[in-house]
Structures are given as C-alpha cells and as structure tokens.
mmCIF file of the C-alpha atoms, coordinates in Angstrom:
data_MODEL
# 
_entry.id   MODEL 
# 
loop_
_atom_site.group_PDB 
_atom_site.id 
_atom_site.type_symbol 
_atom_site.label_atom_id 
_atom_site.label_alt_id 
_atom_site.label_comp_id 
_atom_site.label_asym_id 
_atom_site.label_entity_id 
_atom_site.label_seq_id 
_atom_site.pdbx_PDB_ins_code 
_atom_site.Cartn_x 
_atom_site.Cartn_y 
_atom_site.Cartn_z 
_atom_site.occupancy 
_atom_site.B_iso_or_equiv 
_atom_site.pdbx_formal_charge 
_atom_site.auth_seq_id 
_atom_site.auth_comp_id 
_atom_site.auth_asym_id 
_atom_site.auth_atom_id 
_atom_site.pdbx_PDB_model_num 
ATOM 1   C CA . UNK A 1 1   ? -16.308 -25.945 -3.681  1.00 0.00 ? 1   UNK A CA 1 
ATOM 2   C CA . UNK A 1 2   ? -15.401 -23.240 -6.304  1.00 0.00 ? 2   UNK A CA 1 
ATOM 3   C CA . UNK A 1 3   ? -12.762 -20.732 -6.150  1.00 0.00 ? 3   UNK A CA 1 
ATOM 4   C CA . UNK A 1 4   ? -12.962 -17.337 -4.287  1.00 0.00 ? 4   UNK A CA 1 
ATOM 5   C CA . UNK A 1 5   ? -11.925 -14.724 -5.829  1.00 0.00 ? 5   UNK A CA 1 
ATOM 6   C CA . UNK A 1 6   ? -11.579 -10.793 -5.167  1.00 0.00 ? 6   UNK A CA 1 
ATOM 7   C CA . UNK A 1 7   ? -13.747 -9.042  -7.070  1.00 0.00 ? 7   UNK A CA 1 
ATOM 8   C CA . UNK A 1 8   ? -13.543 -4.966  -7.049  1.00 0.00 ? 8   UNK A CA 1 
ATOM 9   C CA . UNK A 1 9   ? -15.838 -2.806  -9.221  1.00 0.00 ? 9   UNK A CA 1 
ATOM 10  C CA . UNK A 1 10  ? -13.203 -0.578  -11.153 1.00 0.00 ? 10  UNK A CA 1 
ATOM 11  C CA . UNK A 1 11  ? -15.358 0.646   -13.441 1.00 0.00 ? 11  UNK A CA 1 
ATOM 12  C CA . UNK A 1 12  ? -14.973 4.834   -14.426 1.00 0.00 ? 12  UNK A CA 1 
ATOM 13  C CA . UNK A 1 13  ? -11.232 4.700   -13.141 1.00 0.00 ? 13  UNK A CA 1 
ATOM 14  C CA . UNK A 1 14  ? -9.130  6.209   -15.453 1.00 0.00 ? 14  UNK A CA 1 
ATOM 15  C CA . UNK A 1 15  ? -5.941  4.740   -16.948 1.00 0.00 ? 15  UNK A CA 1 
ATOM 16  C CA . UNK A 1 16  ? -3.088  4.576   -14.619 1.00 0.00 ? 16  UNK A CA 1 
ATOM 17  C CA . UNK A 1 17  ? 0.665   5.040   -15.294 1.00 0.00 ? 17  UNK A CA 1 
ATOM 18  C CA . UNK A 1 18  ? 2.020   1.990   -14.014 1.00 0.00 ? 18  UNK A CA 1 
ATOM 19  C CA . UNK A 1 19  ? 4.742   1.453   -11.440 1.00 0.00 ? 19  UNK A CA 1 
ATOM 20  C CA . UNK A 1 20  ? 4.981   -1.666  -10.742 1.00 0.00 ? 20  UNK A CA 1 
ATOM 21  C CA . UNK A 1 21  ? 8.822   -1.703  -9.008  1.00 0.00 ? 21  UNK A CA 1 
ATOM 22  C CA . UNK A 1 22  ? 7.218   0.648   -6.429  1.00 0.00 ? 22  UNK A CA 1 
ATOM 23  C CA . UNK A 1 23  ? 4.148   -1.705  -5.716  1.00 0.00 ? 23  UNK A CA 1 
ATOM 24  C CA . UNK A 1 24  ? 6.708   -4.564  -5.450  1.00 0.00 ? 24  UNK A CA 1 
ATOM 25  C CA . UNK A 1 25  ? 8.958   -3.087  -3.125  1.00 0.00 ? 25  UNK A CA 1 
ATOM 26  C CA . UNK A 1 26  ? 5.374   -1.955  -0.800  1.00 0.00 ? 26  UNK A CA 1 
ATOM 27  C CA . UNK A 1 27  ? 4.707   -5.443  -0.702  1.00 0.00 ? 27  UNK A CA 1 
ATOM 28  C CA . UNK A 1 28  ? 8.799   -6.102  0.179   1.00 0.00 ? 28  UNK A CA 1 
ATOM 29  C CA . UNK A 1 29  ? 8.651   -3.997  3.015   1.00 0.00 ? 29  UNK A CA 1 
ATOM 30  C CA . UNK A 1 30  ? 4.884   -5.403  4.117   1.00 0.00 ? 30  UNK A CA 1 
ATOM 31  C CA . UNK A 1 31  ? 6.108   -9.167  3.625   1.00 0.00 ? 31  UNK A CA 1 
ATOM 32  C CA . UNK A 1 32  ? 9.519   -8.797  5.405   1.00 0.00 ? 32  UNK A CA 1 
ATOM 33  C CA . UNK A 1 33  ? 7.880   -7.287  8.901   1.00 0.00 ? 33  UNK A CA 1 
ATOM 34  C CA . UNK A 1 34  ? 4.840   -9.721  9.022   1.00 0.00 ? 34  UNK A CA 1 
ATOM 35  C CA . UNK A 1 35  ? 6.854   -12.807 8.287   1.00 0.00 ? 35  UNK A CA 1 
ATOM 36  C CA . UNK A 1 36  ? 9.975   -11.977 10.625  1.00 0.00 ? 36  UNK A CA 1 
ATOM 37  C CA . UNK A 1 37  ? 9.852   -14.063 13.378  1.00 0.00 ? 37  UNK A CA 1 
ATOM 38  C CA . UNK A 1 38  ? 11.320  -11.876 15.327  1.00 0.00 ? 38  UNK A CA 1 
ATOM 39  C CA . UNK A 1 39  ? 8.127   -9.531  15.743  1.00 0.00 ? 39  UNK A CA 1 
ATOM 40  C CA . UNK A 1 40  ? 7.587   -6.030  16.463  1.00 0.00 ? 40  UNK A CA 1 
ATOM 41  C CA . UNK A 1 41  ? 4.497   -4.791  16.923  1.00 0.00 ? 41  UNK A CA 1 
ATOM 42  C CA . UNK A 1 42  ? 6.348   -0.884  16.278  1.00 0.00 ? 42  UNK A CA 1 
ATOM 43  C CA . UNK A 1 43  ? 8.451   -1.607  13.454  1.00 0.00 ? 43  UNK A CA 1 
ATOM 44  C CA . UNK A 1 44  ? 5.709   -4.169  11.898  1.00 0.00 ? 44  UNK A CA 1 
ATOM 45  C CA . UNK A 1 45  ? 3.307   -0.721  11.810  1.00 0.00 ? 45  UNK A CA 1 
ATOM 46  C CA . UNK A 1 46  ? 6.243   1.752   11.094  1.00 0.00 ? 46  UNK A CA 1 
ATOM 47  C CA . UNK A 1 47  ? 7.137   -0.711  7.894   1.00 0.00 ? 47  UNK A CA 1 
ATOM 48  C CA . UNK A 1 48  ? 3.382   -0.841  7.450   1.00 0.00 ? 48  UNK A CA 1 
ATOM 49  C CA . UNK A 1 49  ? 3.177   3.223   6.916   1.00 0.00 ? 49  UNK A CA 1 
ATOM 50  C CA . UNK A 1 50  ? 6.401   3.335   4.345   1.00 0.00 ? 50  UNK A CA 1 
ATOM 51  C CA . UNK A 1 51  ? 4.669   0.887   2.614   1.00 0.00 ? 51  UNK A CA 1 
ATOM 52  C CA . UNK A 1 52  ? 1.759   2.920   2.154   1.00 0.00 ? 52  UNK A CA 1 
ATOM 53  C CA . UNK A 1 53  ? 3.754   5.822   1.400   1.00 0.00 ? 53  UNK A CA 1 
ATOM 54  C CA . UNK A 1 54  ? 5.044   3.482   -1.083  1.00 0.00 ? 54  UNK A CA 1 
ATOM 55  C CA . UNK A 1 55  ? 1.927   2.784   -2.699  1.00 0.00 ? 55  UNK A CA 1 
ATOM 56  C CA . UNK A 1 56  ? 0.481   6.476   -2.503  1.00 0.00 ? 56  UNK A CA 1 
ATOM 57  C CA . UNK A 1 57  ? 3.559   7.951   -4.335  1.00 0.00 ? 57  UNK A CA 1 
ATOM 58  C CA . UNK A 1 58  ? 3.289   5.562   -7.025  1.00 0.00 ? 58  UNK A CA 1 
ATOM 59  C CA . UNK A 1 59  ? 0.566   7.928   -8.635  1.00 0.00 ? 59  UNK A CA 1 
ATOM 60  C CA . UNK A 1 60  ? 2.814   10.986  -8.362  1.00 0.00 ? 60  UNK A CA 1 
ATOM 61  C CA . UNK A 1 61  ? 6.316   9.699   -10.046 1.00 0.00 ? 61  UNK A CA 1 
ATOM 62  C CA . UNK A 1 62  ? 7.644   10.041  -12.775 1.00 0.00 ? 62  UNK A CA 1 
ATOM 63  C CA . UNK A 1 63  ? 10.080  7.376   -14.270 1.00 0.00 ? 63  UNK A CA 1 
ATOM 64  C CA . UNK A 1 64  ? 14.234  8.319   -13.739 1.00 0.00 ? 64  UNK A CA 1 
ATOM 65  C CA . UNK A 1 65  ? 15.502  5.473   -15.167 1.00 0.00 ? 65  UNK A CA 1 
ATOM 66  C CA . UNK A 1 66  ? 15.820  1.935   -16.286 1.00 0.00 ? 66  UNK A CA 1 
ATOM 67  C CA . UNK A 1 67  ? 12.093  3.241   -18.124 1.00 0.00 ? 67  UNK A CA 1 
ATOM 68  C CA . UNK A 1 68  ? 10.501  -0.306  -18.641 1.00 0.00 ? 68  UNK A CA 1 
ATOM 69  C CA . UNK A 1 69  ? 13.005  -3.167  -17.324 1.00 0.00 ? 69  UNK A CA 1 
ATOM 70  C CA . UNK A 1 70  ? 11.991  -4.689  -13.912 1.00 0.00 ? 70  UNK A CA 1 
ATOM 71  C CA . UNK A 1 71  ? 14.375  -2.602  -11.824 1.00 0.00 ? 71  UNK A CA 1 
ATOM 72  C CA . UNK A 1 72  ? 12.369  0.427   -13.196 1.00 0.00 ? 72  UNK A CA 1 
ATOM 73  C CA . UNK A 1 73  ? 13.512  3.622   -11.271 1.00 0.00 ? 73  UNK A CA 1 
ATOM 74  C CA . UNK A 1 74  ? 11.117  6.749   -9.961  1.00 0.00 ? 74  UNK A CA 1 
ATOM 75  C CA . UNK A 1 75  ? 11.537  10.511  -8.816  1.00 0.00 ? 75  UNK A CA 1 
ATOM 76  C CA . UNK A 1 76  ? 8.904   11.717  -6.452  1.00 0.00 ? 76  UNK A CA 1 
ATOM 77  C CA . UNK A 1 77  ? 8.924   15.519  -6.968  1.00 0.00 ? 77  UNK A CA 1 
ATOM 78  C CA . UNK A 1 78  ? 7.336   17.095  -3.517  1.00 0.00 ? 78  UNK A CA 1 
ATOM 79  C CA . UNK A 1 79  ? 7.431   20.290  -4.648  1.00 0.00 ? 79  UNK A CA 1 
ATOM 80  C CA . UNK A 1 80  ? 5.231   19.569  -8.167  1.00 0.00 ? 80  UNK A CA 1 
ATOM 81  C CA . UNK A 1 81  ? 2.856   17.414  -5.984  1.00 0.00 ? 81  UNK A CA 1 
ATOM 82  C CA . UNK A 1 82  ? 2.383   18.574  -2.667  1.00 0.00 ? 82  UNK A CA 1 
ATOM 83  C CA . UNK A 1 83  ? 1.200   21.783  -1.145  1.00 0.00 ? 83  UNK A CA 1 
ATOM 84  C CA . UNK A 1 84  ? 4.242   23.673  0.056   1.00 0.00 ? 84  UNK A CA 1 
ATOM 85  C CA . UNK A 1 85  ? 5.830   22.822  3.301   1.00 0.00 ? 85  UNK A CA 1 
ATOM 86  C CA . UNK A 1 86  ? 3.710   19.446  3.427   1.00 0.00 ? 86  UNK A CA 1 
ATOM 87  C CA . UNK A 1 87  ? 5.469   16.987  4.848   1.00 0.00 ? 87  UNK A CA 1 
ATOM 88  C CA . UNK A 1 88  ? 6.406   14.370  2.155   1.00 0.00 ? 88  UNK A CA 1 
ATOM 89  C CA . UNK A 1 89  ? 5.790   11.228  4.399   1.00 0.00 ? 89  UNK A CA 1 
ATOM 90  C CA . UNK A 1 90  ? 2.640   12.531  5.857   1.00 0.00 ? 90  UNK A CA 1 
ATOM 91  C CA . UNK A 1 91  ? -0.001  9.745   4.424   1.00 0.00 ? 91  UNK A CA 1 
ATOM 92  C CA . UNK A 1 92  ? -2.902  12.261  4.872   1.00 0.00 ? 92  UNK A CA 1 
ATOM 93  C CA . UNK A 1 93  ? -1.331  14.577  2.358   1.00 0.00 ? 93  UNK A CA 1 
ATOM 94  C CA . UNK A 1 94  ? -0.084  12.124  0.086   1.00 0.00 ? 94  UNK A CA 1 
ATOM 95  C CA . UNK A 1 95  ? -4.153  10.675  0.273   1.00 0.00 ? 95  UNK A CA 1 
ATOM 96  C CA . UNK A 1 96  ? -4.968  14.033  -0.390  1.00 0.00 ? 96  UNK A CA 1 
ATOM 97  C CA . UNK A 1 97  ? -3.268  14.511  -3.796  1.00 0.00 ? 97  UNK A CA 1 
ATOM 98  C CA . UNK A 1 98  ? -4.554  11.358  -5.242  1.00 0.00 ? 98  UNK A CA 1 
ATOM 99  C CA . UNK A 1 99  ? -7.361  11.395  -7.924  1.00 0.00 ? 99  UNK A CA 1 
ATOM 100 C CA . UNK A 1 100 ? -10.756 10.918  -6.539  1.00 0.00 ? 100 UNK A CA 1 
ATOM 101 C CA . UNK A 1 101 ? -11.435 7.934   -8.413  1.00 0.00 ? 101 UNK A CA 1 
ATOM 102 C CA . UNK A 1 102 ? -8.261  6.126   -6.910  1.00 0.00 ? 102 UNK A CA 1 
ATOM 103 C CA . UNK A 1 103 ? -9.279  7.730   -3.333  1.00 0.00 ? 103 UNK A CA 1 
ATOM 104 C CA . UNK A 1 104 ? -12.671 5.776   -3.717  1.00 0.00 ? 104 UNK A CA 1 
ATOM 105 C CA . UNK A 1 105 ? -11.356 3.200   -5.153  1.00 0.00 ? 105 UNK A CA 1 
ATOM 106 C CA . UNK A 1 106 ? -8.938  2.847   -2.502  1.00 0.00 ? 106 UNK A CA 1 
ATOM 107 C CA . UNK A 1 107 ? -10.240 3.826   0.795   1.00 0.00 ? 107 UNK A CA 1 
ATOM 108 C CA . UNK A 1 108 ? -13.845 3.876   2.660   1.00 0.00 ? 108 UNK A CA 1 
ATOM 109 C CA . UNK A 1 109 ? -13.939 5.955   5.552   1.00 0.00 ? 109 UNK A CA 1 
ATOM 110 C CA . UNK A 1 110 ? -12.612 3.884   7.918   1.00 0.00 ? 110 UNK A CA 1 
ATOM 111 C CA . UNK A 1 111 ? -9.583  4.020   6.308   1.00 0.00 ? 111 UNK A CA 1 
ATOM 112 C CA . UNK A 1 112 ? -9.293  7.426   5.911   1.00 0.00 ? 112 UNK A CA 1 
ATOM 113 C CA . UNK A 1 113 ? -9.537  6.878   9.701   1.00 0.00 ? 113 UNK A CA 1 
ATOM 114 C CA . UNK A 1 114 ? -6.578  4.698   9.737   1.00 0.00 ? 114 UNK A CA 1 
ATOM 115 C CA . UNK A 1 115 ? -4.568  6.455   7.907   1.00 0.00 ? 115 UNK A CA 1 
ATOM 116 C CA . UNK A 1 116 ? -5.250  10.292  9.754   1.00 0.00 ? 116 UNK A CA 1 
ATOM 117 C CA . UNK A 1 117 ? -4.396  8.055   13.013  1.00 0.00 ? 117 UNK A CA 1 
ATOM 118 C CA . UNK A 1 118 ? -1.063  7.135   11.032  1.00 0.00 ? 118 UNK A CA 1 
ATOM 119 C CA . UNK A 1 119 ? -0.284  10.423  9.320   1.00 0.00 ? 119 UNK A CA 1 
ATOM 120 C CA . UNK A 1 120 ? 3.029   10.547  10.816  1.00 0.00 ? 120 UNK A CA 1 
ATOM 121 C CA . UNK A 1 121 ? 3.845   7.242   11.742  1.00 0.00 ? 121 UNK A CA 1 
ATOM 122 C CA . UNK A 1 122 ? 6.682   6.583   10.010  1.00 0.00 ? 122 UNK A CA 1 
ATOM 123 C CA . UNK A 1 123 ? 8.446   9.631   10.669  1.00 0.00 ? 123 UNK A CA 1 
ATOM 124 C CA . UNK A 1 124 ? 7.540   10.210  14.342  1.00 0.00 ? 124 UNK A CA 1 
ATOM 125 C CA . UNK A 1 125 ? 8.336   6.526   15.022  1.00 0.00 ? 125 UNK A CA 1 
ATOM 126 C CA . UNK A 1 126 ? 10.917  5.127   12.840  1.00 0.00 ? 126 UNK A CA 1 
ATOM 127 C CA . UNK A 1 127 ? 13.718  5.461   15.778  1.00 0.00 ? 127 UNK A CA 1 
ATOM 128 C CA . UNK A 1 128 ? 11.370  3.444   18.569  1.00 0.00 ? 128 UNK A CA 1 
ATOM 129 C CA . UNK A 1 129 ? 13.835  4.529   20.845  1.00 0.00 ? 129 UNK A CA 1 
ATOM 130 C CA . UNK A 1 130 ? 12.980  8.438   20.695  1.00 0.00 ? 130 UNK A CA 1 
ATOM 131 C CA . UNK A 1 131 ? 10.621  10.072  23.441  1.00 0.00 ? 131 UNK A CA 1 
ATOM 132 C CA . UNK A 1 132 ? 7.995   11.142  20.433  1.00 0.00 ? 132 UNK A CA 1 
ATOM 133 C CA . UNK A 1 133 ? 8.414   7.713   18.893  1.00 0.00 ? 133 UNK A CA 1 
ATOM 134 C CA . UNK A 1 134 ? 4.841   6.103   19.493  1.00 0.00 ? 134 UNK A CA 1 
ATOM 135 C CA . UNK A 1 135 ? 4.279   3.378   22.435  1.00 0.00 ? 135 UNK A CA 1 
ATOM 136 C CA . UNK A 1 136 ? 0.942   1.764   21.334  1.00 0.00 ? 136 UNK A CA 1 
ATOM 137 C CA . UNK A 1 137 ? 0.305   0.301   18.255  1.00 0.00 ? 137 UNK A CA 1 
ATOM 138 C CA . UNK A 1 138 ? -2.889  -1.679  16.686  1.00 0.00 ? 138 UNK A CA 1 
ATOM 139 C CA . UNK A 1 139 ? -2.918  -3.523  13.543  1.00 0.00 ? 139 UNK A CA 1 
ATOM 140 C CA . UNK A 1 140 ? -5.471  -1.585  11.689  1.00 0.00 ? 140 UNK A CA 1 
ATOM 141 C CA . UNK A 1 141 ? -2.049  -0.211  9.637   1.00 0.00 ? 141 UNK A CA 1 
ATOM 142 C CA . UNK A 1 142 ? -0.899  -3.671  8.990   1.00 0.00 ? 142 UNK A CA 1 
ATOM 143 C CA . UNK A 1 143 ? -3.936  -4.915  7.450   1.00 0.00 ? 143 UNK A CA 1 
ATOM 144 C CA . UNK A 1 144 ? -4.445  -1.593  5.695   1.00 0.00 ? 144 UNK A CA 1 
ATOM 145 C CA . UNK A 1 145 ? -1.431  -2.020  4.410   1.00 0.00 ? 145 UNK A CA 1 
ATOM 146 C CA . UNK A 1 146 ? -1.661  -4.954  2.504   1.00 0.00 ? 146 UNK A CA 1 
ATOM 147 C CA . UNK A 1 147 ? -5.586  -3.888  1.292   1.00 0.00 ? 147 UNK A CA 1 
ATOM 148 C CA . UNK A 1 148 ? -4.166  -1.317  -0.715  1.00 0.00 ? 148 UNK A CA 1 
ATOM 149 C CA . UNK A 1 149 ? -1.347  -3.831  -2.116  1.00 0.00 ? 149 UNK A CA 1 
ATOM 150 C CA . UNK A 1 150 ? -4.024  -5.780  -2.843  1.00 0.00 ? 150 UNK A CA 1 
ATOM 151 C CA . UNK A 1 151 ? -6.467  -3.354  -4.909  1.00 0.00 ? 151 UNK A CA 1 
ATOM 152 C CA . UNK A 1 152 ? -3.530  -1.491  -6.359  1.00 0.00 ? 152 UNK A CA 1 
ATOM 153 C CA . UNK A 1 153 ? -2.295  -5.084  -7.867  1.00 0.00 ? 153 UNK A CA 1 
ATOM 154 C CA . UNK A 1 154 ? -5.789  -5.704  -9.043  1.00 0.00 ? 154 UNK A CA 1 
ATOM 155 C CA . UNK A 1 155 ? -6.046  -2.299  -10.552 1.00 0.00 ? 155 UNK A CA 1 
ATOM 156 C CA . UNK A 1 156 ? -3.253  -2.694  -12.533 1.00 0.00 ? 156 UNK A CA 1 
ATOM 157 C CA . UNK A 1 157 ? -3.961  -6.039  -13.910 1.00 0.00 ? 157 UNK A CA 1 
ATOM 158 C CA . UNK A 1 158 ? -7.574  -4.878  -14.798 1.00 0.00 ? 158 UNK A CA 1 
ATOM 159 C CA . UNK A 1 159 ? -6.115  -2.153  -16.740 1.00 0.00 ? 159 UNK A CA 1 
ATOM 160 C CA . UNK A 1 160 ? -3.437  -4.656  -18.585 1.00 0.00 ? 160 UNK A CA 1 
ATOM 161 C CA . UNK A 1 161 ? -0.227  -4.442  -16.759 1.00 0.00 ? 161 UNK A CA 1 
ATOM 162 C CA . UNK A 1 162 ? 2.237   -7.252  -17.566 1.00 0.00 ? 162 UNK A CA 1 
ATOM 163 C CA . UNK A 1 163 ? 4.613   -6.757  -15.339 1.00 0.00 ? 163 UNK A CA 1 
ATOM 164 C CA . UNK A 1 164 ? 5.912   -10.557 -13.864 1.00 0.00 ? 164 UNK A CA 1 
ATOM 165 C CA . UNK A 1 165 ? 5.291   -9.468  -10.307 1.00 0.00 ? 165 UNK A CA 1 
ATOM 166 C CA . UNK A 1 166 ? 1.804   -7.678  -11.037 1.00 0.00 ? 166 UNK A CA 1 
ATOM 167 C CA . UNK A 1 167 ? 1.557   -10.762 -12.994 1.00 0.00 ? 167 UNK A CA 1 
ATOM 168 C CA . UNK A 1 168 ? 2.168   -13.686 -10.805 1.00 0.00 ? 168 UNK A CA 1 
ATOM 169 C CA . UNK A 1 169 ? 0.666   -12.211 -7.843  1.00 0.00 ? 169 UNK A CA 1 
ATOM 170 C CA . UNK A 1 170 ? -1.474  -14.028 -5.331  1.00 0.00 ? 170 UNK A CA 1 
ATOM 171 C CA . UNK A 1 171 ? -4.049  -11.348 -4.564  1.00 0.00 ? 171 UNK A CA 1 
ATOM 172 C CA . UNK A 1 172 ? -6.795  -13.845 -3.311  1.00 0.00 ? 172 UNK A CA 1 
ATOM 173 C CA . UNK A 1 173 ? -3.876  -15.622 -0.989  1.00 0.00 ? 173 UNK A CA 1 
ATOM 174 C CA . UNK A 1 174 ? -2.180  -12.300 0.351   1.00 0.00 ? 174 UNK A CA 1 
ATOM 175 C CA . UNK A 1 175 ? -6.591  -10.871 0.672   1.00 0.00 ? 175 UNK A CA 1 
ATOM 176 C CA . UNK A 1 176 ? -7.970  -13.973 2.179   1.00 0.00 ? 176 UNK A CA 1 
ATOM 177 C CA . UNK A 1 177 ? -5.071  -14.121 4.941   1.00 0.00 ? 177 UNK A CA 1 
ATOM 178 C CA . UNK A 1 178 ? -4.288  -10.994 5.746   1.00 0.00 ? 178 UNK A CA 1 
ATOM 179 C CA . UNK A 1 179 ? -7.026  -8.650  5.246   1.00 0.00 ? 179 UNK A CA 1 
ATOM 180 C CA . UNK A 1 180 ? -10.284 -10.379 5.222   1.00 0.00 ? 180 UNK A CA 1 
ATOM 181 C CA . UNK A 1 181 ? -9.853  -14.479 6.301   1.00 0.00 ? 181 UNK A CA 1 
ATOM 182 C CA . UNK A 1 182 ? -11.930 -17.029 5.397   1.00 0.00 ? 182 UNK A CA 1 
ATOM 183 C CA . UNK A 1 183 ? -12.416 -20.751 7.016   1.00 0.00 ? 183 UNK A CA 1 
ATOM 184 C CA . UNK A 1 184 ? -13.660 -23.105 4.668   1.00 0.00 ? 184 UNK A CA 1 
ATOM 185 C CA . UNK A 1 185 ? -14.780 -26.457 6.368   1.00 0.00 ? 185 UNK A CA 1 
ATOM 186 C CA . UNK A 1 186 ? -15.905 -29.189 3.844   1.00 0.00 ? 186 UNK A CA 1 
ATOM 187 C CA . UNK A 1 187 ? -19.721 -30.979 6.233   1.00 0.00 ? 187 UNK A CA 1 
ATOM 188 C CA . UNK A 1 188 ? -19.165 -34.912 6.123   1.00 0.00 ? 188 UNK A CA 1 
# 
C-alpha cells in the first residue's frame, strides 16, 4: 500500500509572512491538553480556543524580536487590526480580519460554525470554576484545532518555509489521527 498524504489545493494564496514560533507554540498548547492523562474535557477545549487564537494572530503580527532565530518574538497590535472595542480573544473577530484567501483556505462553513459557537471560549471559560465559565463541551474545537495546525503547517511549507519545526512536522500523522482517521487493514 502507498503512502497517504494530505493534499490541499493552495493555489491563488498569496505569500504569507511566516511565523513559525507562533504555529509551534498552537501546536504546544494543542499537544499538551490532548496527551495529558489527566483529561479535561473544559480545559482540553479552553487550550483548544488559545490555540486557535494562536494560529489566527499569526497573520496580524509583526516581529519584536529575536527577527529570524527559532525563539522568534511577535507583537499583536489590537488596535491596528481589530475594529475598536473588539475583543482581542474573540475568534470570530480575529476570523474576520483574515484575508479571504486564508479564510477559504482555512475554514468551510462548518467551521465558521465552530468557531461562532467558540467565540468566547477562552475568555468566558478559562477559570472553570466561575458561574459564566461554560459546563458542556464537544470536541468539534479540539479537532478544529489541530485542522488549522495542520493546513497552516502545510501552507507554509508550500510557500518555502524552512523553519525546523515547519520542517520536521508530521502533518499526515497529527491529520490522520486527530482530525480525519483512517484504518488501514492489509485482506489475507
């Protein structure tokens, strides 16, 4: 049997600054509360929504430091990006901002869905123990989560980023287990 691979049509997407620290740390955050085995079904999604934030400020920073080493440092300026008194962890906004090519790239409807369901996850329930904080989770965050790792990784390699971690990164492994599995069973 050959080798499956994740193929994404990123054809007419304009070049991307890269920031691959911020992608990195995403997938930090994403790893660390779906491999804990002390699991959370609330922290796993709140986790799941910074790392999205993560991901959907990456195409709004600019670089503050360490420009071009691994521990590459970035400013997100709310006030030069978002409308005024948007709510800088709000993951509808943040969509909102993005260019339309990386919004299509990124996201079908249903995941618009998702993520206007999650608009304020991580700030209404980062403290679980608050009254607002929310009481039912799903998943649908969690695997969103590590879609957009996914496409954002193979974005960035398409258009020639050589960062180690963009670089070495399993995209088929994280895809094919976490987002979209696939059984393969070999017939006798």
């Amino acid at each position: 049997m050959g080798v499956i691979e994740l193929c994404l049509d990123t054809d007419g997407i304009d070049p991307i600054e890269f920031r691959p620290y911020m992608v990195e740390s995403a997938y930090d955050y994403y790893m660390i509360c779906t491999t804990s085995p002390h699991q959370r079904m609330g922290i796993q999604t709140v986790m799941c929504a910074l790392s999205i934030e993560i991901l959907l400020k990456s195409f709004h920073v600019t670089v503050s430091g360490n420009h071009g080493k691994l521990n590459e440092t970035y400013k997100f300026d709310k006030a030069d990006v978002l409308p005024k008194r948007a709510d800088g962890h709000d993951l509808i906004e943040l969509y909102n901002v993005l260019p339309e090519k990386i919004k299509a790239f990124l996201f079908d409807s249903d995941d618009v869905e998702i993520l206007k369901s999650h608009r304020d996850l991580f700030t209404r329930s980062r403290y679980a123990y608050e009254s607002s904080a929310k009481k039912l989770h799903y998943s649908d965050i969690i695997k969103l989560a590590a879609h957009l790792i996914c496409k954002i990784t193979y974005l960035y390699r398409v258009q020639g980023c050589t960062d180690p971690f963009i670089s070495s990164f399993d995209i088929e492994g994280l895809y094919f287990s976490h987002v979209q599995p696939v059984f393969v069973c070999s017939v006798p």
